[in-house]
N, C-alpha and C positions, 0 to 999 in steps of 0.2 A: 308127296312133298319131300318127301327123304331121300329117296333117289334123284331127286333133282337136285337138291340140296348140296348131293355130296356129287353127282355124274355132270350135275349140266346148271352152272347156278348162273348163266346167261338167258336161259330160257325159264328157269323161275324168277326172275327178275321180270321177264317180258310178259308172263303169265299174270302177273300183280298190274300189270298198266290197264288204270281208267279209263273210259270211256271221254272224248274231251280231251284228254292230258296228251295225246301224240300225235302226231304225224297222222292219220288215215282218211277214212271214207267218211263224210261225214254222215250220210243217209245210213249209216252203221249203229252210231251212236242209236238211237231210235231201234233198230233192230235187235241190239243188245239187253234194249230195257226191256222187251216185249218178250225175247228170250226169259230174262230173268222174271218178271212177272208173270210166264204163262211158267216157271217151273216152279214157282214158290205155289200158284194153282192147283198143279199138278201133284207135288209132295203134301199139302195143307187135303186135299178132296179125298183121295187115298183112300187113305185109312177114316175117314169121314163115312164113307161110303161103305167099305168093305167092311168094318168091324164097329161103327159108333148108331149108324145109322141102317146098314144093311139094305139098300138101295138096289144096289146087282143082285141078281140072282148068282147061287152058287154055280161055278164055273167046276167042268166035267175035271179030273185028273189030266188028262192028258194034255188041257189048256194050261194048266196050271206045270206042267212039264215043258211045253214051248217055250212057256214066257221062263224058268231056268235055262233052259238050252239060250235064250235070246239075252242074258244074264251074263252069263258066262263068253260070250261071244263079244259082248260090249265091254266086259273090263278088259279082254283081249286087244280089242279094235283102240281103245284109251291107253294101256299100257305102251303098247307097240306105236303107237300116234306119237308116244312123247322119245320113247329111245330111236324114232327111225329120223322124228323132225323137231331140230331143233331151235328153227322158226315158228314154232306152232303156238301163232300168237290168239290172243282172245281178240283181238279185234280184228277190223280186214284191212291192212294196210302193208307196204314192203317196210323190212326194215333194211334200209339202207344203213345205220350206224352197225348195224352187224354184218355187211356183206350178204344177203339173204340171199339165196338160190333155188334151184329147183331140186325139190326130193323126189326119186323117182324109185327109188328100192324100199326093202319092206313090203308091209302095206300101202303104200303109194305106188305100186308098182301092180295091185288088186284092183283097188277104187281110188278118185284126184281125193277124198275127201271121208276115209276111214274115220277120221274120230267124229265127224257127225253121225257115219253110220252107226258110233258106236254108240251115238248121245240115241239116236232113233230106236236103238235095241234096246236100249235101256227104257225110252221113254215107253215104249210095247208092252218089252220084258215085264218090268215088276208090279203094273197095275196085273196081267195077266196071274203072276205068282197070288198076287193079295188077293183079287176076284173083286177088280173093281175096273166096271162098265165106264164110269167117270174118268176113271184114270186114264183107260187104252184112249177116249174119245180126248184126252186131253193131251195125249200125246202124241196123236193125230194132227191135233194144231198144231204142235209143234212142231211135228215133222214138217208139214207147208211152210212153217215160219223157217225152218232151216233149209229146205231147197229154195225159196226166195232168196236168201242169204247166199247161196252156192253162183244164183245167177248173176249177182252182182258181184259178189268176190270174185269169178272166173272174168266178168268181162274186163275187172281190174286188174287181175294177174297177167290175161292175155297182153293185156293194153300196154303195164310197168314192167313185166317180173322177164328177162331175157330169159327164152329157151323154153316157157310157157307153153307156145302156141305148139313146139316140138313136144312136149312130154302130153298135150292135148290129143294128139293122132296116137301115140304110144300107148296110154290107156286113153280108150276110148268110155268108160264110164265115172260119171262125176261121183255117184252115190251105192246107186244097187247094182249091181255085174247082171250084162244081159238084160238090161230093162233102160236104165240113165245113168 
C-alpha cells in the first residue's frame, strides 16, 4: 500500500474500485464475491483445522518446506504484478480513462496472468506451511474459481484491449509455463 501510495497512486486508486461502481464485465461482479467468500473460507478453516481442531494429519517437513518455497514465490509474483502493471485492476474491465495497454515485460513477459499465479501460490503455499488438508482443498477451489476468471477476462482483452491477441502468441501461457 505504501509503495503505491508514494510510486503509483493511479493504480491505488483503481485497486479500491467496487464491484458495480465501473465500467466492466458484469458476469465479474459474481466472480468477485465468490472469490472473496471462498477466501474469507480459506483464512477462517486454516487455522480451524490445523491448530483449533487438528483435522489434517501432521504434514512431513518437507511439505511444509514447499508450501515456503510457494510463499515466497507469490509475494514475488504480487510485488512484481503491481511494479511491472499499472493497470492491474481487481476487476475485469479496460480502463479506458487511463489509456490502458498491454504489459508485456517483467513478469508478463513469464505468464499473461502472474498475480493470479501468485494468488494460487499463496492459496497452496500456506495451508501447506500450517498443515491443513482444508486449506490446500480450499484453495484448490479457488484456483478453478480463478482460471474460470482467466477465460473470461482473456476473451474480454482479446475481444477490447488492442495488441492483445499479439502479446497472446508472444507468451503463450495464461497461468503455469509449459502446462496453460
Amino acid at each position: 500500500m505504501y509503495y503505491l501510495y508514494r510510486k503509483d497512486p493511479a493504480l491505488l486508486a483503481e485497486r479500491y474500485i467496487q464491484p458495480g461502481t465501473a465500467d466492466h464485465e458484469r458476469w465479474d461482479t459474481w466472480v468477485v464475491y465468490g472469490i472473496m467468500i471462498g477466501f474469507i473460507i480459506w483464512i477462517v478453516i486454516m487455522p480451524l483445522d490445523a491448530k483449533r481442531f487438528v483435522w489434517s494429519p501432521a504434514f512431513p517437513l518437507w511439505l511444509t518446506i514447499v508450501g515456503i518455497v510457494l510463499l515466497v514465490g507469490s509475494f514475488f509474483l504480487f510485488f512484481r504484478s503491481y511494479t511491472d502493471n499499472t493497470f492491474l485492476s481487481p476487476l475485469v474491465r479496460i480502463q479506458k480513462d487511463r489509456q490502458q495497454r498491454v504489459i508485456s515485460t517483467g513478469v508478463y513477459g513469464f505468464v499473461r496472468h502472474p498475480m493470479y499465479l501468485g494468488g494460487i501460490l499463496m492459496f497452496i503455499g500456506a495451508p501447506l506451511v500450517l498443515g491443513s488438508c482444508y486449506g490446500v482443498l480450499t484453495g484448490f477451489a479457488l484456483t478453478i474459481l480463478l482460471m474460470a476468471r482467466i477465460l473470461g477476462e482473456e476473451q474480454m482483452l482479446s475481444r477490447d484491449l488492442e495488441g492483445y491477441v499479439a502479446y497472446q502468441q508472444k507468451v503463450r501461457y495464461r497461468l503455469f509455463p509449459f502446462l496453460w
